[in-house]
TORBA-394781 format. One line per field, with one value per residue (C-alpha): x, y, z; residue in one letter; residue number from 1. Coordinates in pm, 1 decimal. Example, Ala and Ser with C-alpha at 12.3 -4.5 7.8 and 13.67 -1.06 7.14 Angstrom:
X = [1230.0:1367.0];
Y = [-450.0:-106.0];
Z = [780.0:714.0];
rest = [A:S];
nr = [1:2];
This chain:
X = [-3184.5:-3121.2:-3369.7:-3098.7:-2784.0:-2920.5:-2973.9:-2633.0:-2547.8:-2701.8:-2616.8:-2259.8:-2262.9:-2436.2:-2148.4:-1878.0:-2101.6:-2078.9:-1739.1:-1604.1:-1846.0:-1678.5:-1345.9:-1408.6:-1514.5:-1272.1:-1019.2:-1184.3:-1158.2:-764.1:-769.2:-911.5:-742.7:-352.1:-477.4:-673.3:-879.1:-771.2:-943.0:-1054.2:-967.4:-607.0:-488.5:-364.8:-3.8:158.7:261.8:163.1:-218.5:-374.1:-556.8:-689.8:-448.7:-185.2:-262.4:-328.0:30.1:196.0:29.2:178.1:554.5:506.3:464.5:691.5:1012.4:1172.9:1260.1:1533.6:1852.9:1752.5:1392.8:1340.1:1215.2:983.4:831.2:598.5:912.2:1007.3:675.1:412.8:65.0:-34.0:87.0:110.1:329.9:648.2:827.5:843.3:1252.2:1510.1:1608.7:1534.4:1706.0:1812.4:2038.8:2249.7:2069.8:2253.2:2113.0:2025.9:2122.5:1768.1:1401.5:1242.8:964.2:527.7:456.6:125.6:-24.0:331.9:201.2:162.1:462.5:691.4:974.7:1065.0:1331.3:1430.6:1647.0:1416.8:1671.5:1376.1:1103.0:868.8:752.3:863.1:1210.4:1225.3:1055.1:1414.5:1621.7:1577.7:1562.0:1927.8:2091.5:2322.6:2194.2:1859.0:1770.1:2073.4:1958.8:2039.9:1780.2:1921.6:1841.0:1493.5:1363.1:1511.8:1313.7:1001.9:1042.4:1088.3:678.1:429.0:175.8:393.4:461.7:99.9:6.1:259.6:166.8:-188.3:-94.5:140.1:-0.4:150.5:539.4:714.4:938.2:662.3:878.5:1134.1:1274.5:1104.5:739.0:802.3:836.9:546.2:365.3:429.6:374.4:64.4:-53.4:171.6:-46.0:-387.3:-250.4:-448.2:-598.3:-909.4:-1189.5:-908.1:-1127.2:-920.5:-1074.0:-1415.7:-1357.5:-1251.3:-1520.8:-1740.2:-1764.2:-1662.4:-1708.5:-1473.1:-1214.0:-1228.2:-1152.2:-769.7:-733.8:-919.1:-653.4:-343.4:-478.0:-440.7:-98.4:7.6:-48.8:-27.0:349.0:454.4:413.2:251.1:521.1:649.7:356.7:105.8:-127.3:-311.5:-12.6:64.3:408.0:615.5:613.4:932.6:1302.6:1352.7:1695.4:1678.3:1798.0:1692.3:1761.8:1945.5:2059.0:1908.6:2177.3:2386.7:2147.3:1835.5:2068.2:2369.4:2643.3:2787.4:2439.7:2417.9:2062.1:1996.5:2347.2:2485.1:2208.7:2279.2:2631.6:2544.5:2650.9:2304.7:2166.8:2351.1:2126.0:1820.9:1566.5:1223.9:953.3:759.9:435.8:228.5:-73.3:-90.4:199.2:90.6:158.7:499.5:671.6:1011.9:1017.5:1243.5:1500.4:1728.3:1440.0:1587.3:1248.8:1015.4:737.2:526.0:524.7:894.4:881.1:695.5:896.3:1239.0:1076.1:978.2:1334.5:1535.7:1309.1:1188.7:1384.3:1101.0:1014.6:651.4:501.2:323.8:-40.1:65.7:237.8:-18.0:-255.8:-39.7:6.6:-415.4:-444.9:-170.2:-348.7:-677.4:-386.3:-496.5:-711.4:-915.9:-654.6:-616.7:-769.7:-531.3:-564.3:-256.3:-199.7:-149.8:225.2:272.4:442.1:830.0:923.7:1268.9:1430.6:1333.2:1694.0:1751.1:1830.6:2090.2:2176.5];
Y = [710.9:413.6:627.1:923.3:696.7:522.8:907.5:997.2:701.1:765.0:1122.9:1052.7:783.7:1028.1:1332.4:1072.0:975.6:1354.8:1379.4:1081.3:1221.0:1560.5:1397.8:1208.1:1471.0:1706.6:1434.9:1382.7:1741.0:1750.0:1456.2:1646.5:1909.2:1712.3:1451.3:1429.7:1112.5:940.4:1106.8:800.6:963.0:932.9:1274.3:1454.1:1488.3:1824.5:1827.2:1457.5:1425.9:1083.4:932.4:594.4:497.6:648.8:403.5:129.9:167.7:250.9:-87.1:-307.2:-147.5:-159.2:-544.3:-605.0:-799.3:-701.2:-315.9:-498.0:-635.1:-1019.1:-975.2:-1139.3:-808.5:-566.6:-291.0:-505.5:-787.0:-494.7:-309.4:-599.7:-454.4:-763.6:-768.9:-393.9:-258.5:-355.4:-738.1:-834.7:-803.0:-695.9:-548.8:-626.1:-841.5:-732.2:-834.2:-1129.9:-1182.2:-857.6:-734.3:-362.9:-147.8:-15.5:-125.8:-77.1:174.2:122.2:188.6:255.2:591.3:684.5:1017.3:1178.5:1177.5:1496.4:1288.9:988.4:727.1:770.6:1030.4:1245.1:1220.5:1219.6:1499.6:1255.7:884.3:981.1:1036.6:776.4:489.9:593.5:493.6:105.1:37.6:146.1:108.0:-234.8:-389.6:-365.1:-409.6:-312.3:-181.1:109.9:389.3:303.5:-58.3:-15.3:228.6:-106.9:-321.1:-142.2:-42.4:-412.4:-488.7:-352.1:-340.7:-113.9:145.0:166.1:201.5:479.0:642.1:667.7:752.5:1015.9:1141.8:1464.0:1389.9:1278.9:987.2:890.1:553.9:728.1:652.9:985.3:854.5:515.9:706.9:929.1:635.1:406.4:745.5:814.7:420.3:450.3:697.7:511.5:298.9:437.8:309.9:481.1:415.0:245.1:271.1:571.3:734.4:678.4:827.7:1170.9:1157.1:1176.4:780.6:782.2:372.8:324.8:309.7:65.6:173.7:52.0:202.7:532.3:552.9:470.4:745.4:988.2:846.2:944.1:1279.2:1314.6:1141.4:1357.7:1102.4:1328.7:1547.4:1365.2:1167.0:1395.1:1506.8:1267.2:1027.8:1022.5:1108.7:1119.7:1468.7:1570.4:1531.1:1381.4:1274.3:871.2:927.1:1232.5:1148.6:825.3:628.9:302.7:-30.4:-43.0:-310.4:-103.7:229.7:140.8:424.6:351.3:442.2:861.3:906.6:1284.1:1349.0:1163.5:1382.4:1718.7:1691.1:1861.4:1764.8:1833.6:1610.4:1292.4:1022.1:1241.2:1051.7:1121.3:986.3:680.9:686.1:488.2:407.8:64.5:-13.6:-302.2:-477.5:-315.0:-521.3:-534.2:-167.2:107.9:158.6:-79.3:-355.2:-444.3:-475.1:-681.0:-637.5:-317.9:-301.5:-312.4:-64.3:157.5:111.4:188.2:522.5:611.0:572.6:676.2:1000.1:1115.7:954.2:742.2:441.1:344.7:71.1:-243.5:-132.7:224.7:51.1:-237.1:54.5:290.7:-35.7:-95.9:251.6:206.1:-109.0:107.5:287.7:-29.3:92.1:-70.3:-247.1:-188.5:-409.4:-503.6:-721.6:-879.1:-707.6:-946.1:-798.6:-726.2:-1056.3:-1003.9:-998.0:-1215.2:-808.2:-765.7:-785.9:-1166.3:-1197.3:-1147.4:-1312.0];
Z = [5724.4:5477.5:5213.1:5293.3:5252.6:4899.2:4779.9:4861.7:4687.2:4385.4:4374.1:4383.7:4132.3:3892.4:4000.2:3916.5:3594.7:3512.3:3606.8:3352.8:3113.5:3104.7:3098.5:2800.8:2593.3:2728.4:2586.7:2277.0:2225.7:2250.2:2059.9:1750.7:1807.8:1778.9:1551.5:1189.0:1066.7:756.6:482.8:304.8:-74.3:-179.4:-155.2:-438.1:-521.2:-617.9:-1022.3:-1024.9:-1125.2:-1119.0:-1363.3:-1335.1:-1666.2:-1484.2:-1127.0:-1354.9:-1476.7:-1106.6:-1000.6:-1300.0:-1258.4:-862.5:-891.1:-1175.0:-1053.8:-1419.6:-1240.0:-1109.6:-1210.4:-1109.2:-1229.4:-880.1:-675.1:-681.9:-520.6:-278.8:-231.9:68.7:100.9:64.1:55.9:213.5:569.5:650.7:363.0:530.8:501.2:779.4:817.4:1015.8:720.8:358.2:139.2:-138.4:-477.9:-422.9:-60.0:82.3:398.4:366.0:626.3:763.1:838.7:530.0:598.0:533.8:200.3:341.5:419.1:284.9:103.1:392.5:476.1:474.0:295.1:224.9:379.2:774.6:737.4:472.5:172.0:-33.1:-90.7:-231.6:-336.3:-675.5:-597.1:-314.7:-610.2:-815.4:-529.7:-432.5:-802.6:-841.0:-518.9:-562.5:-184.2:-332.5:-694.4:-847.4:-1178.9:-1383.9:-1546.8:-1879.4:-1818.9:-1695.4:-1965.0:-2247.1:-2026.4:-2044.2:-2446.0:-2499.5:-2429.5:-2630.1:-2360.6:-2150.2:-2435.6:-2496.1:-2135.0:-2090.1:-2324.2:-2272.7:-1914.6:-2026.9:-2308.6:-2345.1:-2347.1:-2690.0:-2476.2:-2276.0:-2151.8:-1908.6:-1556.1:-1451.5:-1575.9:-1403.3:-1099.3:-1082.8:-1206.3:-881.6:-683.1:-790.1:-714.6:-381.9:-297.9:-285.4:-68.2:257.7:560.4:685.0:910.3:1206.5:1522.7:1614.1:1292.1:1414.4:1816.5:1608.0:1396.6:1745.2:1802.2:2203.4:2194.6:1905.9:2165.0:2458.6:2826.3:2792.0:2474.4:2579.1:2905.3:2632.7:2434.0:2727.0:2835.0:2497.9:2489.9:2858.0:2839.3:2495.8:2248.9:2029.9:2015.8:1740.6:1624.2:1535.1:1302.7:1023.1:977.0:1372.2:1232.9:958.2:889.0:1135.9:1226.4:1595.7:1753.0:1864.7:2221.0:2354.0:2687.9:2709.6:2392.4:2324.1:2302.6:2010.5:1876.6:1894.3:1800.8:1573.9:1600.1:1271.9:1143.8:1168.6:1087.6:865.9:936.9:646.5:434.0:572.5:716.7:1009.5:1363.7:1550.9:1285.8:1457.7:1477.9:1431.2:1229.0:1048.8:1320.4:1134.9:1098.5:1392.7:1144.3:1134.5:1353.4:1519.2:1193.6:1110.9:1322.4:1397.9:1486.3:1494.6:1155.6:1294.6:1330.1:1613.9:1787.3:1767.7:2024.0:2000.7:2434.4:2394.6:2147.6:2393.7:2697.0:2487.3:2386.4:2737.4:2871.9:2544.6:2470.1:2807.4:3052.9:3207.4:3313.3:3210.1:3466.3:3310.9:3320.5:3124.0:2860.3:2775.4:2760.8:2532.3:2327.7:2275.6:2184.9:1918.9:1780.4:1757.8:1514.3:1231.0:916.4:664.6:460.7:60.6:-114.0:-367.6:-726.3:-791.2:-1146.5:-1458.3:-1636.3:-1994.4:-2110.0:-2217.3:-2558.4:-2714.9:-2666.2:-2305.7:-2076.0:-1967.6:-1536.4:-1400.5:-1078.5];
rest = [X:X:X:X:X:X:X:X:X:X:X:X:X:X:X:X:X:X:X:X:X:X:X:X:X:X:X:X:X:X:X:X:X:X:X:X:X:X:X:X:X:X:X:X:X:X:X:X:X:X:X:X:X:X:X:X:X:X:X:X:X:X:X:X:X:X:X:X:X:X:X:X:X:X:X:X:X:X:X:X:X:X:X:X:X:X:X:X:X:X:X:X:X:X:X:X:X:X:X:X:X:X:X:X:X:X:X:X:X:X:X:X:X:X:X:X:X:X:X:X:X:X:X:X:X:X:X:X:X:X:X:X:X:X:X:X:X:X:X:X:X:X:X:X:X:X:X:X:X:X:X:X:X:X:X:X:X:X:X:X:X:X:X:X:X:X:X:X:X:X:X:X:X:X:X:X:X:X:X:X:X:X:X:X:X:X:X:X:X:X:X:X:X:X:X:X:X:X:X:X:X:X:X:X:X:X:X:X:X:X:X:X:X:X:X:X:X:X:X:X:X:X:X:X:X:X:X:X:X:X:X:X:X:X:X:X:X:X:X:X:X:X:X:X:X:X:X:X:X:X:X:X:X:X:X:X:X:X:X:X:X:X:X:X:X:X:X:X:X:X:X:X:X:X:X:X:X:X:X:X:X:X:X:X:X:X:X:X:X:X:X:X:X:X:X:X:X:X:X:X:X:X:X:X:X:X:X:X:X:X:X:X:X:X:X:X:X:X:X:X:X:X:X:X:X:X:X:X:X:X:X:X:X:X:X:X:X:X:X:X:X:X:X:X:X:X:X];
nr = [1:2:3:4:5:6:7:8:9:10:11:12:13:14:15:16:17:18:19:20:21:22:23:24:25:26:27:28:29:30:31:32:33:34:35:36:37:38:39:40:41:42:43:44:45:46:47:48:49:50:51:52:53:54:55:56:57:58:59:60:61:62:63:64:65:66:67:68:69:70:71:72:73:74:75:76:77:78:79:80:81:82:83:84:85:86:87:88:89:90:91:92:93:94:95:96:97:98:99:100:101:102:103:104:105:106:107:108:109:110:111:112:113:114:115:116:117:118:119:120:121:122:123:124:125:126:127:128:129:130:131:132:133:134:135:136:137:138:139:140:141:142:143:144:145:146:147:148:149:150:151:152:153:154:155:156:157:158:159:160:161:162:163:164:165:166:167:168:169:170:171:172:173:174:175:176:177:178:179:180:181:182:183:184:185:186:187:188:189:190:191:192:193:194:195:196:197:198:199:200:201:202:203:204:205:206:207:208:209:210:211:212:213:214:215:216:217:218:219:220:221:222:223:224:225:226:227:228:229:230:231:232:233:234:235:236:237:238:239:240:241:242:243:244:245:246:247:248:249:250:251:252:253:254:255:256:257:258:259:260:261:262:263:264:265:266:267:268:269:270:271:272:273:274:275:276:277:278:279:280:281:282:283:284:285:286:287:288:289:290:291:292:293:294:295:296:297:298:299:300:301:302:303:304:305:306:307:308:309:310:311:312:313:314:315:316:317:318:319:320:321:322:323:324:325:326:327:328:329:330:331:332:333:334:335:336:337:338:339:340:341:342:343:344:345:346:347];
């Protein structure tokens, strides 16, 4: 009888063996089919070939403090390659220590994106690298100003033009654009440890961030963060079923609205990416937030009317930080020295 019992025993321990072994690849099989790894190769923009002149270039002017008005911020003072591609704000600070009005966004991963800004009022990270340069909150420069800037040091004429080499004006606002796109765009994350369970890896996740995994889909998470980028390539309303506090969700603040003037467009936003997130804190474009399990309990409530208990939201928060790629390794770039004609400060 105790020989009979001890079978049993180990005849149901290999069943439920079986059984968890057919669930996990059953979810690693839905997981593959919603989500894409992080290619590991910049990808290549449309009308905007790189060249390694042209990065080169995109990495100088991304760093260069003299884009702006104060020759105090750059590119990386709001999206610092260094701790996520964010800064670590409430909201930036811009010209004359104004606040702006929104998060400001990851740089990285960033091409992937349908459209740039949260509320998509730019098609790409050309046209979005033209807008911080001359909005006043932020650096509070002009086009005419930045091309005299640029003209007035040798090295930078020479580099745009070898990185341009077709155009007659290579120095243009346009150019310095698609010059910080095309180095915007190498800024990728691959190989997070989510990357390697899609790529077949079944111990790349842990057992908590394996369950937040299926909470996430299970829950409808991936709804709006999908795909390679988990996100950033759709239009969601913030406050599908109940609307956040006025903190978290700031009615003067109309999300796509004030892009397309259209009332169903009230505080919809473009869903962030969640690559990386656990270092993009404060979350949400109102920065409001500044835990990521707080972050996940305001979405249950706000988007599907539910309340997530502790043990499903500390487990849809490891699966998030499995979300963290291989950072970009990044040489601070040495700028062409200013010349007596390049445009003094000014504060």
């Amino acid at each position: 009888m105790k020989r009979l019992c001890t079978m049993f025993t180990v005849t149901l321990a290999i069943a439920a063996a079986a059984g968890q072994a057919v669930a996990a690849e059953d979810l690693l099989s839905r997981a593959k089919a919603l989500f894409k790894p992080m290619p590991a190769k910049p990808p290549v923009l449309k009308g905007n070939p790189a060249t390694p002149t042209k990065v080169e270039l995109g990495a100088k002017l991304y760093f260069d403090p003299r884009l702006s008005k104060s020759h105090l911020i750059s590119c990386n003072t709001c999206h610092n390659v260094g701790v996520g591609g964010g800064d670590l704000q409430i909201t930036s600070t811009g010209h004359g220590w104004q606040k702006g009005p929104r998060n400001a966004p990851t740089v990285l991963n960033s091409a992937y994106n349908t459209a740039q800004f949260w509320d998509g009022r730019a098609k790409d990270l050309a046209e979005q690298a033209k807008g911080p340069v001359q909005a006043s909150v932020e650096m509070n420069n002009t086009p005419e100003q930045v091309v005299k800037t640029l003209n007035s040091m040798p090295e930078y004429v020479k580099l745009f033009k070898a990185a341009f080499p077709a155009d007659k004006d290579p120095v243009s606002f346009d150019n310095m654009a698609k010059a910080i796109e095309v180095f915007e765009a190498t800024l990728v994350t691959p190989d997070a440890p989510f990357d390697r369970y899609l790529k077949g890896d079944k111990k790349a996740l842990n057992k908590r961030e394996t369950a937040g995994l299926k909470l996430f889909i299970d829950k409808g998470c991936v709804a709006c963060h999908g795909g390679i980028n988990l996100g950033g390539t759709g239009y969601y309303p913030f406050g599908v079923v109940a609307k956040p506090s006025e903190n978290i969700l700031p009615r003067g603040d109309r999300g796509r609205f004030s892009v397309t003037n259209t009332a169903q467009d009230e505080y919809v936003f473009r869903s962030p990416s969640l690559r990386n997130v656990a270092l993009t804190y404060p979350y949400f474009h109102s920065g409001a937030v500044w835990s990521l399990k707080e972050a996940v309990a305001i979405m249950g409530s706000a988007q599907f009317g539910i309340q997530l208990n502790d043990g499903e939201i500390d487990d849809i928060a490891a699966f998030l930080g499995s979300l963290t790629g291989k950072q970009p390794k990044v040489v601070y770039p040495i700028l062409p020295p200013s010349s007596e004609t390049t445009p003094r400060p000014v504060l």
